[in-house]
ChimeraX commands (.cxc) that place a marker at each C-alpha (Angstrom):
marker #1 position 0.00,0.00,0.00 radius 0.5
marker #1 position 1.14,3.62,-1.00 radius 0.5
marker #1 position -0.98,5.80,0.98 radius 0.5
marker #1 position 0.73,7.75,3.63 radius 0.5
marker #1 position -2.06,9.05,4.70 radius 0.5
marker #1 position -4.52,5.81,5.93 radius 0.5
marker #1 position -5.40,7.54,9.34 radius 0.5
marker #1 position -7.56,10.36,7.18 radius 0.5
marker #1 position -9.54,8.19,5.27 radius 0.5
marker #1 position -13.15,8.54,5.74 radius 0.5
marker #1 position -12.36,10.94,9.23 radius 0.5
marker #1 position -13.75,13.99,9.54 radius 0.5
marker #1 position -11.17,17.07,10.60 radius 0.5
marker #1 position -12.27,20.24,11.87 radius 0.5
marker #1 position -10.12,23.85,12.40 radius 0.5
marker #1 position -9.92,25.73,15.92 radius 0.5
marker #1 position -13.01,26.89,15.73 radius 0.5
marker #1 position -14.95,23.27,15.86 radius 0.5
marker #1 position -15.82,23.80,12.39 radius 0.5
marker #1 position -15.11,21.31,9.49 radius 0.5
marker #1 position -11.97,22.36,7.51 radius 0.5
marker #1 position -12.50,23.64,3.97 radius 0.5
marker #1 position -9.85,24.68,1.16 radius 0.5
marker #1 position -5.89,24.10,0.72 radius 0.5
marker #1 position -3.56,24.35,3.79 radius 0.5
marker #1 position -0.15,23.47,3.85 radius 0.5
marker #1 position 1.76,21.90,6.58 radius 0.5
marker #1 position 6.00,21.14,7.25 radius 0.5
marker #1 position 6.19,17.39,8.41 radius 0.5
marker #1 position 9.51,17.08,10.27 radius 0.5
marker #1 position 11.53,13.58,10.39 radius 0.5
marker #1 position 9.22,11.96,8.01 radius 0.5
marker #1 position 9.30,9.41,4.96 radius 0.5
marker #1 position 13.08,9.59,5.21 radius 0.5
marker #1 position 13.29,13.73,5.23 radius 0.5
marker #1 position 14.24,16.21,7.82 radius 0.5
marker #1 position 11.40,18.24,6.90 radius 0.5
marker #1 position 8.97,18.12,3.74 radius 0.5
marker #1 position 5.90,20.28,2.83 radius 0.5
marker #1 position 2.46,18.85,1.97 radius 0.5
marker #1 position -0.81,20.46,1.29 radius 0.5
marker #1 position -3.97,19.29,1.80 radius 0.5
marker #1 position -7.50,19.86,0.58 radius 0.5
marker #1 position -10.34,19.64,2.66 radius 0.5
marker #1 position -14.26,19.78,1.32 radius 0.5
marker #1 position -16.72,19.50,4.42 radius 0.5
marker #1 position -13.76,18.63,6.83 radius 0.5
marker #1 position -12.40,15.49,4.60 radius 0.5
marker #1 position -10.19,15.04,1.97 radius 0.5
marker #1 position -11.26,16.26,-1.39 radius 0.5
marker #1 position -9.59,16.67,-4.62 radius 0.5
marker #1 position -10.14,20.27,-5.66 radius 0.5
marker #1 position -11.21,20.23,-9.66 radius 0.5
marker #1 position -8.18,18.91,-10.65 radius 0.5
marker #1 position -5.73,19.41,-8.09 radius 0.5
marker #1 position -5.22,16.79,-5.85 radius 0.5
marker #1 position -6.58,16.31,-2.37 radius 0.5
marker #1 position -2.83,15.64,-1.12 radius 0.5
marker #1 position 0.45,16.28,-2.40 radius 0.5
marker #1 position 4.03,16.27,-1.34 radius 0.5
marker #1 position 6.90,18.10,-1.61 radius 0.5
marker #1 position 8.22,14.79,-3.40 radius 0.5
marker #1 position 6.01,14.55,-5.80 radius 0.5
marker #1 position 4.32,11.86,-3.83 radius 0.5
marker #1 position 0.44,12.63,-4.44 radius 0.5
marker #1 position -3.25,11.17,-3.61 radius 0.5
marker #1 position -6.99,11.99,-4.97 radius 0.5
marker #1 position -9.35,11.69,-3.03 radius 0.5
marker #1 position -13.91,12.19,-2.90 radius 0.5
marker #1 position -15.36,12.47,0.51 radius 0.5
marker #1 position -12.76,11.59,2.74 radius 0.5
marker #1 position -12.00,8.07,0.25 radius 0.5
marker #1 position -9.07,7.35,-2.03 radius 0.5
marker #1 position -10.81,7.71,-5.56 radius 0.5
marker #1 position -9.61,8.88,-9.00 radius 0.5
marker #1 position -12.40,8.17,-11.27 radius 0.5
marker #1 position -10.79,10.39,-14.10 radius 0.5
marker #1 position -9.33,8.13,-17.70 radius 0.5
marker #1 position -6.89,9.61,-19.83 radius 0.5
marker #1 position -7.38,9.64,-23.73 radius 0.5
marker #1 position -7.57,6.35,-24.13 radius 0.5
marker #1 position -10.44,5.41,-21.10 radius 0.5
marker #1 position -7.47,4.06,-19.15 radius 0.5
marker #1 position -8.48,4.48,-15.52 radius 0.5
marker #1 position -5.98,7.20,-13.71 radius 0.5
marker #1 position -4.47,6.18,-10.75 radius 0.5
marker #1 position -5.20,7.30,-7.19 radius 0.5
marker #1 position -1.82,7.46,-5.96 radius 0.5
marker #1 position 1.28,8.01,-7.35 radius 0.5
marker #1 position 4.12,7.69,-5.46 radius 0.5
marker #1 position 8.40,6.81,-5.89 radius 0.5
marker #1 position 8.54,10.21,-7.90 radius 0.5
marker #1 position 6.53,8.84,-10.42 radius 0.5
marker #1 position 7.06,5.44,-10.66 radius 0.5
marker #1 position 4.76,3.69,-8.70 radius 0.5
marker #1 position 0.60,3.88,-8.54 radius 0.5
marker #1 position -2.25,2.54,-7.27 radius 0.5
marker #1 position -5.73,3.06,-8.48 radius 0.5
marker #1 position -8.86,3.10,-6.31 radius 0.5
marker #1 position -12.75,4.15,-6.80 radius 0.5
marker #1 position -14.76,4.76,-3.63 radius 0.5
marker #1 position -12.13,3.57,-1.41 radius 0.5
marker #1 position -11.75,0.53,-2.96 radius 0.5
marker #1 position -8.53,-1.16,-4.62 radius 0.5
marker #1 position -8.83,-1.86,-8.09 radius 0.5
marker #1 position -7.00,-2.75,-11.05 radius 0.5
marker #1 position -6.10,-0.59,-13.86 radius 0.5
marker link #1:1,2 radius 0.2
marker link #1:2,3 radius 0.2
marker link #1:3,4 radius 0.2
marker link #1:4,5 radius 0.2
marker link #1:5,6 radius 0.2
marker link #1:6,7 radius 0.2
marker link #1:7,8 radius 0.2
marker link #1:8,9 radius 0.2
marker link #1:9,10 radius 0.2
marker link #1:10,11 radius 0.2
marker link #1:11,12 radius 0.2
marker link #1:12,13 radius 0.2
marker link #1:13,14 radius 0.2
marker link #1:14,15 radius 0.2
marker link #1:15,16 radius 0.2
marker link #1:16,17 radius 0.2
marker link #1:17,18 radius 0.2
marker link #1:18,19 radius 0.2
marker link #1:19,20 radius 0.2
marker link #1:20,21 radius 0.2
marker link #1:21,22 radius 0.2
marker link #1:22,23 radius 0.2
marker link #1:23,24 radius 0.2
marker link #1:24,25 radius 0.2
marker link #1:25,26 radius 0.2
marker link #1:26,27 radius 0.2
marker link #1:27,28 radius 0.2
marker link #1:28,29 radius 0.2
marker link #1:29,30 radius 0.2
marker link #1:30,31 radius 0.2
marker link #1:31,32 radius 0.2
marker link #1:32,33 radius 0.2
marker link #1:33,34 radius 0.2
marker link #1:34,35 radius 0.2
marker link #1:35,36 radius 0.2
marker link #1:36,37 radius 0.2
marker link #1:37,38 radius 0.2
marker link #1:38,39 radius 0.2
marker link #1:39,40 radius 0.2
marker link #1:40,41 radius 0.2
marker link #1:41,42 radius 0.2
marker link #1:42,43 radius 0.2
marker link #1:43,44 radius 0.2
marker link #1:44,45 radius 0.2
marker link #1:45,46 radius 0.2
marker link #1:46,47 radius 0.2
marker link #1:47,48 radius 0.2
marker link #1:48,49 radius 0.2
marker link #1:49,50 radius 0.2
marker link #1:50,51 radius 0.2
marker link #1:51,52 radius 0.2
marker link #1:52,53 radius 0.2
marker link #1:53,54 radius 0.2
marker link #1:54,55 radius 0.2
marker link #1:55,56 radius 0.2
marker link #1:56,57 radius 0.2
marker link #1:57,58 radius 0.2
marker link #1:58,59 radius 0.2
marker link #1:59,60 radius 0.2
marker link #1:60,61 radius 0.2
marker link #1:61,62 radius 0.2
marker link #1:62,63 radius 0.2
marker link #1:63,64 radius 0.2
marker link #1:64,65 radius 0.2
marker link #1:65,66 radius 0.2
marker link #1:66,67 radius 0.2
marker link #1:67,68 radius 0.2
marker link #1:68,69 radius 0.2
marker link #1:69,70 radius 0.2
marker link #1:70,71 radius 0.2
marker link #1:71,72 radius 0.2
marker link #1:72,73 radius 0.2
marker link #1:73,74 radius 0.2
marker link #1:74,75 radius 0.2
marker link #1:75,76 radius 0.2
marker link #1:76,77 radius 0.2
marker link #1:77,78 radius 0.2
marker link #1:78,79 radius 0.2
marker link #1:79,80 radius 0.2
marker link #1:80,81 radius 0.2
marker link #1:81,82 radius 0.2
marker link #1:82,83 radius 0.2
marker link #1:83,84 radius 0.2
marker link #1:84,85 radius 0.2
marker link #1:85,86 radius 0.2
marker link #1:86,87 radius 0.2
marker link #1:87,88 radius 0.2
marker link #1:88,89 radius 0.2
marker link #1:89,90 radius 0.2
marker link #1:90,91 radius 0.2
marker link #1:91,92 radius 0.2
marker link #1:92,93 radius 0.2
marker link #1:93,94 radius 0.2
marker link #1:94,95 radius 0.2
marker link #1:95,96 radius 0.2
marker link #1:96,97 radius 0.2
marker link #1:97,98 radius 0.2
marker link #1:98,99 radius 0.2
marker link #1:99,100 radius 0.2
marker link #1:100,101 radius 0.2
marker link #1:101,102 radius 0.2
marker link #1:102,103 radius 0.2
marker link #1:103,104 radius 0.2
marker link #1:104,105 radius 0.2
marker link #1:105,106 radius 0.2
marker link #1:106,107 radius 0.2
view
């Protein structure tokens, strides 16, 4: 498995003021996934993890990057030729998983 970021999926995260978080924030990670510090930002629609248009819900400072619909790994999307796009991508490129509703599948 890929993901880094299993503990999220399907929670529900709210800001300071109780509410559920909406839009992009970034965060610094420090001693993480073999870095001293690395930036990720994350998108939030009704306080889960949401892909934003096209933009994905999470991404990396090392390219590592996850879509994601309410809160659940999913990247529905095909490319030109109705190949399914995968849901993570991961090793700077080089390694993917694909996943609809939270679900594993194969490409």
């Amino acid at each position: 498995m890929l993901s880094r970021m299993v503990d999220f999926w399907g929670v529900a995260f709210f800001d300071d003021n109780g509410q559920p978080k909406q839009g992009h924030e970034y965060q610094t990670l420090h001693n993480i996934y073999g870095s001293a510090e690395i930036g990720i930002i994350l998108r939030w629609r009704d306080g889960r993890l949401n892909d934003d248009g096209e933009l994905p819900a999470v991404e990396f400072q090392d390219t590592h990057i996850e879509h994601y619909q309410n809160g659940l790994l999913h990247n529905g999307s095909t490319d030109e030729s109705g190949k399914l796009r995968p849901a993570v991508i991961s090793g700077y490129g080089t390694e993917f998983e694909y996943y609809l509703n939270g679900k594993q599948v194969t490409e």
